[in-house]
mmCIF entry with sequence, helices, sheets and N, C-alpha, C, O atoms, coordinates in Angstrom:
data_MODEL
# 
_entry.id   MODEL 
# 
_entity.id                         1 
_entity.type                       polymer 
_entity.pdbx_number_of_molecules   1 
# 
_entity_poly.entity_id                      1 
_entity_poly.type                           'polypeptide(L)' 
_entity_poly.nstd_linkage                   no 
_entity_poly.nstd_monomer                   no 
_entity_poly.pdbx_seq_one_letter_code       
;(UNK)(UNK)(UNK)(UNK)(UNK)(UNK)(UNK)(UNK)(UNK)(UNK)(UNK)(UNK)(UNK)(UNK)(UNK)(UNK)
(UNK)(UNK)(UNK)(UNK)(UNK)(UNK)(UNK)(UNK)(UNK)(UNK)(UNK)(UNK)(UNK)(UNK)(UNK)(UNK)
(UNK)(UNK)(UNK)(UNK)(UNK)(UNK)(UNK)(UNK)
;
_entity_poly.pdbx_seq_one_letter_code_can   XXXXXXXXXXXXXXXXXXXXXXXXXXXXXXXXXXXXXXXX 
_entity_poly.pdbx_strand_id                 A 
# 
loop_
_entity_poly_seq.entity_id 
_entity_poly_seq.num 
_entity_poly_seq.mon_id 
_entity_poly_seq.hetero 
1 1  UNK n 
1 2  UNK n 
1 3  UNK n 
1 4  UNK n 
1 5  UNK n 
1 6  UNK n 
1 7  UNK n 
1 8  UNK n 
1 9  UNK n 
1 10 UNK n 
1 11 UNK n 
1 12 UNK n 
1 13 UNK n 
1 14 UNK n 
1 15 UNK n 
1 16 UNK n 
1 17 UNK n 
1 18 UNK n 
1 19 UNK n 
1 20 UNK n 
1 21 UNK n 
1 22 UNK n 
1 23 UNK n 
1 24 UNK n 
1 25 UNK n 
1 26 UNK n 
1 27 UNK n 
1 28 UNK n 
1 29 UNK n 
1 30 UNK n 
1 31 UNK n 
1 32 UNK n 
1 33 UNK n 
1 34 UNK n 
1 35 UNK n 
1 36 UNK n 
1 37 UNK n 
1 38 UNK n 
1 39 UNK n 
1 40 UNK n 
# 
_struct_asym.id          A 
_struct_asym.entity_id   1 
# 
loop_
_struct_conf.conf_type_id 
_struct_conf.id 
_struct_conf.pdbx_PDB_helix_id 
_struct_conf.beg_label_comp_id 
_struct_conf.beg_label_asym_id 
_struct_conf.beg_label_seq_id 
_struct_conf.pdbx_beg_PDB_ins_code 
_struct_conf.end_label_comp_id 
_struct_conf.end_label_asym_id 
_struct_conf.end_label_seq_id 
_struct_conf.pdbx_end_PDB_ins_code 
_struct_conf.beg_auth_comp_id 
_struct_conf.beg_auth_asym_id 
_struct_conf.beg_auth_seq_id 
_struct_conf.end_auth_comp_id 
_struct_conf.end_auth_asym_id 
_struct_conf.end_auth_seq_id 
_struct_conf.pdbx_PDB_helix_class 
_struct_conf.details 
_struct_conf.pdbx_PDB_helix_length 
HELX_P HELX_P1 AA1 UNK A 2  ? UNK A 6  ? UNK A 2  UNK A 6  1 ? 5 
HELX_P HELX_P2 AA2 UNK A 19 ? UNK A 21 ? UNK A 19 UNK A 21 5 ? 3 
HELX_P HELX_P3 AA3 UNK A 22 ? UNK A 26 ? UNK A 22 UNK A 26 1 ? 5 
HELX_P HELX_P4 AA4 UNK A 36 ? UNK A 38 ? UNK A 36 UNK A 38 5 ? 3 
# 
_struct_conf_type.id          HELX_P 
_struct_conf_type.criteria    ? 
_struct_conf_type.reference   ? 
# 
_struct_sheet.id               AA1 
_struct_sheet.type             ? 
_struct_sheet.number_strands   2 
_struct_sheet.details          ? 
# 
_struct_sheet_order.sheet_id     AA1 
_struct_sheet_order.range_id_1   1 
_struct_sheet_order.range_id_2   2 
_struct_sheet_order.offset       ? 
_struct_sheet_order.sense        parallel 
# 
loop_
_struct_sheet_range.sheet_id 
_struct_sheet_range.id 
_struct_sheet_range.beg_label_comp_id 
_struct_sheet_range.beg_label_asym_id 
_struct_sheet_range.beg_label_seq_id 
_struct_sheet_range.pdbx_beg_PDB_ins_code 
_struct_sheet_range.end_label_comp_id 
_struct_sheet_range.end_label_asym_id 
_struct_sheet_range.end_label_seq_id 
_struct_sheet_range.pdbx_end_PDB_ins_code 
_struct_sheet_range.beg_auth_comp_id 
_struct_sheet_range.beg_auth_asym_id 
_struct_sheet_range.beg_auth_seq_id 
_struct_sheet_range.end_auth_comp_id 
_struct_sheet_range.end_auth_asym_id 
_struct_sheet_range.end_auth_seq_id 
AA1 1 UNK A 11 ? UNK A 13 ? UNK A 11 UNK A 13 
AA1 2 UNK A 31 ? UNK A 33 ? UNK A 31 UNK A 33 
# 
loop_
_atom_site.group_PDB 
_atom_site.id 
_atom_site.type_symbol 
_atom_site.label_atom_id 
_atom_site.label_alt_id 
_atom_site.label_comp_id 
_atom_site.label_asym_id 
_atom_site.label_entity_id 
_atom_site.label_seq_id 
_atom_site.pdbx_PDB_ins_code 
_atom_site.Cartn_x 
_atom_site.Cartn_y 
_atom_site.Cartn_z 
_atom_site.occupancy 
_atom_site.B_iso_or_equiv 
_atom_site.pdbx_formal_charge 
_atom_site.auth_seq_id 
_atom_site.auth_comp_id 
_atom_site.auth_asym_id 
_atom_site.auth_atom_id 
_atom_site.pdbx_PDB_model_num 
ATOM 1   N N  . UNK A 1 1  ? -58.454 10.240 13.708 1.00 0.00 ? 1  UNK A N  1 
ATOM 2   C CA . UNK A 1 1  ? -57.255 10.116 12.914 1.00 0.00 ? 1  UNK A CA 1 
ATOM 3   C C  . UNK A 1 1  ? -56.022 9.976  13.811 1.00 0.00 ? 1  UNK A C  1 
ATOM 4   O O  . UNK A 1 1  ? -55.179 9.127  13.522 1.00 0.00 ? 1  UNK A O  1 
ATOM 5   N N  . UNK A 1 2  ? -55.810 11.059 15.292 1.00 0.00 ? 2  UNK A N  1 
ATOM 6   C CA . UNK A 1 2  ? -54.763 10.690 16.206 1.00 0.00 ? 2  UNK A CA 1 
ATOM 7   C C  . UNK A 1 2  ? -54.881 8.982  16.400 1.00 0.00 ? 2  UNK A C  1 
ATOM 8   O O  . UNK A 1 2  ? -53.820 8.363  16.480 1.00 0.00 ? 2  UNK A O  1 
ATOM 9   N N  . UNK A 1 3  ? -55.851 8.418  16.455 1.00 0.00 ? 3  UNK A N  1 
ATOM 10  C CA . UNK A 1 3  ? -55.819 6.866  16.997 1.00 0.00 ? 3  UNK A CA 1 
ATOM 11  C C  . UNK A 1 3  ? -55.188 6.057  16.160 1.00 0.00 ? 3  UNK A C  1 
ATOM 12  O O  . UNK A 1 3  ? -54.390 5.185  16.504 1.00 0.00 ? 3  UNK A O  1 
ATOM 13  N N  . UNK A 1 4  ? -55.674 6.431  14.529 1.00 0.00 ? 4  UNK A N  1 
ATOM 14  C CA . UNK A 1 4  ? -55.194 5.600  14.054 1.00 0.00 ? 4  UNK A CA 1 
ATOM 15  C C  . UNK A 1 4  ? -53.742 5.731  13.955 1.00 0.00 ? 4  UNK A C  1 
ATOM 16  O O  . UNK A 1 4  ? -53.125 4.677  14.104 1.00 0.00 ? 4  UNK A O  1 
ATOM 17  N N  . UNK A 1 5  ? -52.957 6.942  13.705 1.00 0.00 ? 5  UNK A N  1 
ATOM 18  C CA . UNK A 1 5  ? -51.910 7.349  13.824 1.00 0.00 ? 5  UNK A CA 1 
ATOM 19  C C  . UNK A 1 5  ? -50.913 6.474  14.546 1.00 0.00 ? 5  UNK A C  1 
ATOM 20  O O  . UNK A 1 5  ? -49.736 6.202  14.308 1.00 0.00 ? 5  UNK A O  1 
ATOM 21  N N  . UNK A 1 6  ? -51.911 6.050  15.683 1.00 0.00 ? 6  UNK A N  1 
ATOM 22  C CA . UNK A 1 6  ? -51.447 5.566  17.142 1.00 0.00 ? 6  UNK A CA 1 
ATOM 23  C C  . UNK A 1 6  ? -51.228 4.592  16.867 1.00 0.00 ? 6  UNK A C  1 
ATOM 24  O O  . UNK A 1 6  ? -50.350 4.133  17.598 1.00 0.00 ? 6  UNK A O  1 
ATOM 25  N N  . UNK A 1 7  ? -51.677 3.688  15.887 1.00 0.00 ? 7  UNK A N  1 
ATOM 26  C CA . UNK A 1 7  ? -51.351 2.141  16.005 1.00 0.00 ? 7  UNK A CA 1 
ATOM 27  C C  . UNK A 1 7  ? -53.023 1.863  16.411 1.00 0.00 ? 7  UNK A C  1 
ATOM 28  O O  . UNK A 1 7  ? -53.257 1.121  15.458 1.00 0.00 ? 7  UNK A O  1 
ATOM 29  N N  . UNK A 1 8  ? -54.255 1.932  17.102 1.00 0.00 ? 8  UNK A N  1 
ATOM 30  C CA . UNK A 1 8  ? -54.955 2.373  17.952 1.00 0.00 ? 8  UNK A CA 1 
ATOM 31  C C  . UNK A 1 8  ? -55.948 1.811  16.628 1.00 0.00 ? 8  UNK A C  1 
ATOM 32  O O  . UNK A 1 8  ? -55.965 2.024  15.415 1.00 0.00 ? 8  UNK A O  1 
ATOM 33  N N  . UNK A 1 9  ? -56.950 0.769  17.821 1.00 0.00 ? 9  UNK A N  1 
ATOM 34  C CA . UNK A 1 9  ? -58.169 0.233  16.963 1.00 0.00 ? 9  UNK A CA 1 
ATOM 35  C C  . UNK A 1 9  ? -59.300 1.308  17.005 1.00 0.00 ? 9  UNK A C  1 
ATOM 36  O O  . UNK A 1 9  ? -59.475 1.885  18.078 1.00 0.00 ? 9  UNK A O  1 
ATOM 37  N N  . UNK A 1 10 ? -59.874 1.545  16.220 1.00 0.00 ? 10 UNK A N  1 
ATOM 38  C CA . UNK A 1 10 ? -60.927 3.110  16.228 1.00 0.00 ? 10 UNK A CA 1 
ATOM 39  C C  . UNK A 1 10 ? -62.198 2.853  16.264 1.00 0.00 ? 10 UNK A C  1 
ATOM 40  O O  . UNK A 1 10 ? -62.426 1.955  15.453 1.00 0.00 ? 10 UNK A O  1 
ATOM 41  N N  . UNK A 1 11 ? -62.949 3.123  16.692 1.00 0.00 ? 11 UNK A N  1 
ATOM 42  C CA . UNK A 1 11 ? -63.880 2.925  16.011 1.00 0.00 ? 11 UNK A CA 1 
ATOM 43  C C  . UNK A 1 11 ? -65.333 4.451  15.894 1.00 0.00 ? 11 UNK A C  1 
ATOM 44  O O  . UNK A 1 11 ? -65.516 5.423  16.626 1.00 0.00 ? 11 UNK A O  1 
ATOM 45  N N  . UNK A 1 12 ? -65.755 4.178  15.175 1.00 0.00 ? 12 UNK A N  1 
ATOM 46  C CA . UNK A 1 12 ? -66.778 5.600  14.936 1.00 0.00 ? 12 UNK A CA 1 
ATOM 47  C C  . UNK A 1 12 ? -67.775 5.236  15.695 1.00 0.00 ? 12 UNK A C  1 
ATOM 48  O O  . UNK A 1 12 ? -68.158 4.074  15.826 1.00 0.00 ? 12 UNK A O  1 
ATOM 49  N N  . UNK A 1 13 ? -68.343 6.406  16.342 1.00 0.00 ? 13 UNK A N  1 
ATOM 50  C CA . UNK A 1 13 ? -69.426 6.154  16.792 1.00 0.00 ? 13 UNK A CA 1 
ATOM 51  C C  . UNK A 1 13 ? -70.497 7.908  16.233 1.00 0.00 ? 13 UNK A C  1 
ATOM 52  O O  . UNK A 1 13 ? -70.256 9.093  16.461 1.00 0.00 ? 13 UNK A O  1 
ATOM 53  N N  . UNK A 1 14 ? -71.585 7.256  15.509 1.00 0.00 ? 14 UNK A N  1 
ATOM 54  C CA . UNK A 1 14 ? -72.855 7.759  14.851 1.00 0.00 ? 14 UNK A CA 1 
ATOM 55  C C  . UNK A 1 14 ? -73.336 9.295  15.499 1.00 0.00 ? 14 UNK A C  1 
ATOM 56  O O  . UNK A 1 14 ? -73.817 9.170  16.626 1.00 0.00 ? 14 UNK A O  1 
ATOM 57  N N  . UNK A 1 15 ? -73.312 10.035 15.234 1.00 0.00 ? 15 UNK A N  1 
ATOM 58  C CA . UNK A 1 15 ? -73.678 11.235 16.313 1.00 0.00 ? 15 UNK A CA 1 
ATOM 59  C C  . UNK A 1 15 ? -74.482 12.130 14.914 1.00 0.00 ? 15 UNK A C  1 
ATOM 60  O O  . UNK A 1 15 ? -74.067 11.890 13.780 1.00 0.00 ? 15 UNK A O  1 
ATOM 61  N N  . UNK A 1 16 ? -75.526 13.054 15.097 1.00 0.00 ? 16 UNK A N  1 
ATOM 62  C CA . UNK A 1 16 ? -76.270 14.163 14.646 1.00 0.00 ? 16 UNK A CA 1 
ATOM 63  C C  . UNK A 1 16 ? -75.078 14.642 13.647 1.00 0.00 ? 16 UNK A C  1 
ATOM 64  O O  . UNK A 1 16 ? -74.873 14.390 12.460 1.00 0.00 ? 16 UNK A O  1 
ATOM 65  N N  . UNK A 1 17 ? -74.388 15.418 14.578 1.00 0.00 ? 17 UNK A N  1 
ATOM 66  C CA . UNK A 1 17 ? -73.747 16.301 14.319 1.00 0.00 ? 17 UNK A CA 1 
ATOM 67  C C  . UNK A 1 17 ? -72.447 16.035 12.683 1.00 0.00 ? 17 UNK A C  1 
ATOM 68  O O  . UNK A 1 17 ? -72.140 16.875 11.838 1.00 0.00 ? 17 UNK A O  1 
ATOM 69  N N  . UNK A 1 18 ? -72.079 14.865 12.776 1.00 0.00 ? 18 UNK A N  1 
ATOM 70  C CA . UNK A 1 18 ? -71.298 14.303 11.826 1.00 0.00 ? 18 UNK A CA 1 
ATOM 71  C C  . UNK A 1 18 ? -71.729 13.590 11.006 1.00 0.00 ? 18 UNK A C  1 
ATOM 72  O O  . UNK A 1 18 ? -70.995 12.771 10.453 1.00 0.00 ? 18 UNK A O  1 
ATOM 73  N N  . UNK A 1 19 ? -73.201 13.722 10.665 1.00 0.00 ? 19 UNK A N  1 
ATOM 74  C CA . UNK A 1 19 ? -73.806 13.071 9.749  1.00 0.00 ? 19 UNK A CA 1 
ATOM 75  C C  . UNK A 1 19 ? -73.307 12.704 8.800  1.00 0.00 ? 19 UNK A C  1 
ATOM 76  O O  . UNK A 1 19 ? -72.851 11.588 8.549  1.00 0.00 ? 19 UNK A O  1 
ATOM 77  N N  . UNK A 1 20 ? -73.367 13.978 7.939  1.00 0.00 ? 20 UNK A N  1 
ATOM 78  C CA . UNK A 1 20 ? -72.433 14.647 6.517  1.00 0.00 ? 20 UNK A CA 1 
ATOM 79  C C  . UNK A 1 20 ? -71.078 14.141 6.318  1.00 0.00 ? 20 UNK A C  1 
ATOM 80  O O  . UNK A 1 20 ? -70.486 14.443 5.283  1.00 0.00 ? 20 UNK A O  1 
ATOM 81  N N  . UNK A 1 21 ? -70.396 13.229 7.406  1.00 0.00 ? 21 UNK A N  1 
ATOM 82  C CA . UNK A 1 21 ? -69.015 13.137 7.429  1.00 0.00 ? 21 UNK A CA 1 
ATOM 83  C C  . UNK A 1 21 ? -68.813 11.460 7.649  1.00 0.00 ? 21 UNK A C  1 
ATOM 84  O O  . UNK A 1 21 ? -67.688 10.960 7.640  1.00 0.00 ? 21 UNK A O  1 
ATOM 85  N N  . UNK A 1 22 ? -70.289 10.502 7.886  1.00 0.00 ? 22 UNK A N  1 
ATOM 86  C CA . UNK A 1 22 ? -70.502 9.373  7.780  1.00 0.00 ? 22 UNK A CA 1 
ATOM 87  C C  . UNK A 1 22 ? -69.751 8.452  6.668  1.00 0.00 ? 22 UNK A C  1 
ATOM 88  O O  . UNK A 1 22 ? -69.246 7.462  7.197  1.00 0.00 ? 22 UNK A O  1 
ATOM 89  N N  . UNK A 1 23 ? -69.593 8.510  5.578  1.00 0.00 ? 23 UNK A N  1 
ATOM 90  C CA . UNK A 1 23 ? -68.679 7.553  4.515  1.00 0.00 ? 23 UNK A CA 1 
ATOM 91  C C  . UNK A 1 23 ? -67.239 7.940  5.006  1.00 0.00 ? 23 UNK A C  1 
ATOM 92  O O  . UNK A 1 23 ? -66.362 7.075  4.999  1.00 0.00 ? 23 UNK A O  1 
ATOM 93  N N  . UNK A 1 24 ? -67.065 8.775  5.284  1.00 0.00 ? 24 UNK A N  1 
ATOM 94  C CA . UNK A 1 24 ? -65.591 8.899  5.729  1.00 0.00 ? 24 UNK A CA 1 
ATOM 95  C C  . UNK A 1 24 ? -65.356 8.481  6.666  1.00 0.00 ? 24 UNK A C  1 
ATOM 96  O O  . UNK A 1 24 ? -64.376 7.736  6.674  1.00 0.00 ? 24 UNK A O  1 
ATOM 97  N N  . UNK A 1 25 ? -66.115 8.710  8.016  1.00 0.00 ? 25 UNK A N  1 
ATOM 98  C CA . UNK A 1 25 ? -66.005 8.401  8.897  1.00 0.00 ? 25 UNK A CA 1 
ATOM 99  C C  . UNK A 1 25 ? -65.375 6.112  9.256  1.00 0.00 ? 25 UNK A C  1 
ATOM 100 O O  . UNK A 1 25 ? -64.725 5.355  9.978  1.00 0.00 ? 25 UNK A O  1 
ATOM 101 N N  . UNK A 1 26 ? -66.330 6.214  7.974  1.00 0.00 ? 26 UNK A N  1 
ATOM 102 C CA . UNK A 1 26 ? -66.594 4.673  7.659  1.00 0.00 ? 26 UNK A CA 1 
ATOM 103 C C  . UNK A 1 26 ? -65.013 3.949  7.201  1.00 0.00 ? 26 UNK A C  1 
ATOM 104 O O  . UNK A 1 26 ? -64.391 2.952  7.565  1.00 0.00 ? 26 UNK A O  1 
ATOM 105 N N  . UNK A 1 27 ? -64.806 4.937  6.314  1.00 0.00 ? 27 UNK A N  1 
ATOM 106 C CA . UNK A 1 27 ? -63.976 4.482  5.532  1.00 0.00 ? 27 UNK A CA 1 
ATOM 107 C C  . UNK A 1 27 ? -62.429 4.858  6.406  1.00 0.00 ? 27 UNK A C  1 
ATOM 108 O O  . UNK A 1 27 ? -61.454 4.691  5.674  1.00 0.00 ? 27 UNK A O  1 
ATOM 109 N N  . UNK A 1 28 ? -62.146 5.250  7.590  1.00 0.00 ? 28 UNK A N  1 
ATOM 110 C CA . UNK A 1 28 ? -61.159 5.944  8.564  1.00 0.00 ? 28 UNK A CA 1 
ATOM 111 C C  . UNK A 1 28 ? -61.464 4.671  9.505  1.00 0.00 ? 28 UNK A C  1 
ATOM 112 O O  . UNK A 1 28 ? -60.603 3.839  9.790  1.00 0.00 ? 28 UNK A O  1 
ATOM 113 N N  . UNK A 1 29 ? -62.625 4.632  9.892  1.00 0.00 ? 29 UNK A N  1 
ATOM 114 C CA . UNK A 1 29 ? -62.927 3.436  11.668 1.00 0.00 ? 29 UNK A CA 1 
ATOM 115 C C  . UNK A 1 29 ? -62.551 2.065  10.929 1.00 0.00 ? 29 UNK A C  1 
ATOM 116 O O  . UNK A 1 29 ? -62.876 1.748  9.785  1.00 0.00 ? 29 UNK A O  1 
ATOM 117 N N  . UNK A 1 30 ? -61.757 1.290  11.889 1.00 0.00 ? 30 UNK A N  1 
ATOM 118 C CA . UNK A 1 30 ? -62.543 -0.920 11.970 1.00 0.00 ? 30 UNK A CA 1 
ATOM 119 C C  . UNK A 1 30 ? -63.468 -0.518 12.281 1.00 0.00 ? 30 UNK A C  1 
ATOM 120 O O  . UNK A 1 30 ? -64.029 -0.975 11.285 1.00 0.00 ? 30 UNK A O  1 
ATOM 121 N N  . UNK A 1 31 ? -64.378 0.048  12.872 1.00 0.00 ? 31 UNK A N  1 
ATOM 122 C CA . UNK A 1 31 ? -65.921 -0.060 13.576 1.00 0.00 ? 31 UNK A CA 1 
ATOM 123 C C  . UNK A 1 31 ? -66.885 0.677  13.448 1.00 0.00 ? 31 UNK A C  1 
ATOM 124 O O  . UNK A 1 31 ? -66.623 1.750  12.905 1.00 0.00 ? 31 UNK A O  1 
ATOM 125 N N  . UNK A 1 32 ? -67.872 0.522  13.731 1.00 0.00 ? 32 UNK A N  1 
ATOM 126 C CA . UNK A 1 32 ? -68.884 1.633  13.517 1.00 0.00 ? 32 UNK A CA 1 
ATOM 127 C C  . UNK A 1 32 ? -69.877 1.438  15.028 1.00 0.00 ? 32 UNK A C  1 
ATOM 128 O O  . UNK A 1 32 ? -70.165 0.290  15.366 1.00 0.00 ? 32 UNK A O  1 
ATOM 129 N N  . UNK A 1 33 ? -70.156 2.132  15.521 1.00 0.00 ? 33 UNK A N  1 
ATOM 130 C CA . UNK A 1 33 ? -71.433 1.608  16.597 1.00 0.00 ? 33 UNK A CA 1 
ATOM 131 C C  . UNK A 1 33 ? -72.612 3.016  16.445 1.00 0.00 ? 33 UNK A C  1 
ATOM 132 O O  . UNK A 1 33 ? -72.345 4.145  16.033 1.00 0.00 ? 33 UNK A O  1 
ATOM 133 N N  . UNK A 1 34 ? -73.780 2.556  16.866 1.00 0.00 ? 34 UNK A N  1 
ATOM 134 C CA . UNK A 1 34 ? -74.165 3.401  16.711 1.00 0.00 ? 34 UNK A CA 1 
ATOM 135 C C  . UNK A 1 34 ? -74.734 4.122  18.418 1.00 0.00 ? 34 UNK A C  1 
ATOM 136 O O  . UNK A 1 34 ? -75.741 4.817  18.559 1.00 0.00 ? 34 UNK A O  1 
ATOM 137 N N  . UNK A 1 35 ? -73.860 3.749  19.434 1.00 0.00 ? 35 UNK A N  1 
ATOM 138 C CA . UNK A 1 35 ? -73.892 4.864  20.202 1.00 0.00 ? 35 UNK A CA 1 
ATOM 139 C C  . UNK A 1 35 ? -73.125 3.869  21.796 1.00 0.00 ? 35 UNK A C  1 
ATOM 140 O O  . UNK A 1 35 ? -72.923 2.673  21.585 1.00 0.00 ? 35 UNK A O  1 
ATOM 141 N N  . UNK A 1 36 ? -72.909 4.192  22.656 1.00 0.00 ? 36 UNK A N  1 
ATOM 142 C CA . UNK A 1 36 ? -71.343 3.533  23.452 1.00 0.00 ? 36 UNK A CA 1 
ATOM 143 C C  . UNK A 1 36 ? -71.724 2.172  24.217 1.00 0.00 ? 36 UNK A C  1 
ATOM 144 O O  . UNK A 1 36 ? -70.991 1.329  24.733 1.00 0.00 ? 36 UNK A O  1 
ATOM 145 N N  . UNK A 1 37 ? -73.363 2.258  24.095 1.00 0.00 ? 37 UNK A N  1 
ATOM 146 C CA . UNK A 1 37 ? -73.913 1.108  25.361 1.00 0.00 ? 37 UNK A CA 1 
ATOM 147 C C  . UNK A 1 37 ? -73.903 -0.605 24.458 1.00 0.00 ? 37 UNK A C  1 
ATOM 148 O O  . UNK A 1 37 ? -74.261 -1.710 24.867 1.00 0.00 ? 37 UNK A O  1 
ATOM 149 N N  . UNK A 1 38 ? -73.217 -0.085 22.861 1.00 0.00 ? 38 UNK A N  1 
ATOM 150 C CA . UNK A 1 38 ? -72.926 -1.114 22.236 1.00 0.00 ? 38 UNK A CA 1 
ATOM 151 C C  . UNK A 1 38 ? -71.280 -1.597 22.968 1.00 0.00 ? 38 UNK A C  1 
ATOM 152 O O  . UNK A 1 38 ? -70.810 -2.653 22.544 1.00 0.00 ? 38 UNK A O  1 
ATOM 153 N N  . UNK A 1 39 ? -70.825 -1.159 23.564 1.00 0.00 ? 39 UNK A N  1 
ATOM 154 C CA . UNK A 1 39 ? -69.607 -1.500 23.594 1.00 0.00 ? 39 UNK A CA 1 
ATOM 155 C C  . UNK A 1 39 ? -69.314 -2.481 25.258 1.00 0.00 ? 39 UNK A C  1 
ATOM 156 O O  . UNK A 1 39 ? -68.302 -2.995 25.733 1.00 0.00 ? 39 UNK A O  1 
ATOM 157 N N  . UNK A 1 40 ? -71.108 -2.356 25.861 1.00 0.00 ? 40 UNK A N  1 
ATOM 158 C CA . UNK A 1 40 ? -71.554 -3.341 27.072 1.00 0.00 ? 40 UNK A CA 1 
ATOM 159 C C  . UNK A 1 40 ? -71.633 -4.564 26.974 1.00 0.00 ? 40 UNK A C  1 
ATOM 160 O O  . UNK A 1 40 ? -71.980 -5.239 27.944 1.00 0.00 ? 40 UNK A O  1 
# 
């Protein structure tokens, strides 16, 4: 949320832990990846 705040392109990246918080997450990022070696 600081990023977007920022002006700042976001994007989510998929983790265990934030499962439960996935549609939001969705609906907050431009992006989604599902883990950083997408961003190679």
């Amino acid at each position: 949320m600081a990023g977007k705040a920022a002006g700042m392109t976001v994007f989510a990246v998929e983790d265990e832990f934030s499962e439960p918080l996935r549609e939001k997450k969705l609906a907050l990022a431009d992006g989604w990846v599902r883990d950083y070696t997408e961003f190679i």
